[in-house]
N, C-alpha and C positions, 0 to 999 in steps of 0.2 A: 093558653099563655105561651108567650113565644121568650125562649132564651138560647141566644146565638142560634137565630135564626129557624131553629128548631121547635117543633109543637110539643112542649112537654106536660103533662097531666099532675093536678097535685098530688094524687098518691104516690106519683113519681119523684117528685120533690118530699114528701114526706117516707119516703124508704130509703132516699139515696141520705136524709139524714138523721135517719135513725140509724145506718149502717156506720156513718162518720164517727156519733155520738158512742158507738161499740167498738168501734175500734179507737179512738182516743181514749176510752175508759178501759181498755184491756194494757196497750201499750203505758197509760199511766201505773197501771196494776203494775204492770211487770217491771218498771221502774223503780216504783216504790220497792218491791220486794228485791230487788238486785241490790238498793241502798242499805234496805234494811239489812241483808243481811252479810253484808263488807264489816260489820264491828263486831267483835267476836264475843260469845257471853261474858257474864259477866263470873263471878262466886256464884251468889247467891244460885244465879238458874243452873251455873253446872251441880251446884248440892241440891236442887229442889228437883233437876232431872236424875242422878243419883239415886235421890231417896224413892222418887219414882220405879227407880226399874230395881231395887231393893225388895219394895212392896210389891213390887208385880213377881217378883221369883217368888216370896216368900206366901202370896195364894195360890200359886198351883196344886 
């Protein structure tokens, strides 16, 4: 198969986009999680992480 002139192999074509497909699904990751976390907790999770590290002193 020739693209731009070039003789390229499908494994070639199926690695350069399998690479595409990992790197758009890292860069979306890392997006997601920049958005998620610009809004600050809320109550609830600051008392349920709280109560968290209350019970974690109080099994040592």
């Amino acid at each position: 198969m020739r693209i731009f002139g070039k003789h390229v192999f499908p494994s070639q074509i199926i690695l350069f986009a399998s690479g595409l497909l990992f790197f758009a699904s890292t860069t979306y990751d890392v997006h997601r999680s920049i958005k998620n976390n610009q809004t600050p907790p809320s109550q609830e999770q600051l008392k349920a992480l709280q109560d968290y590290i209350e019970s974690a002193r109080r099994s040592r």
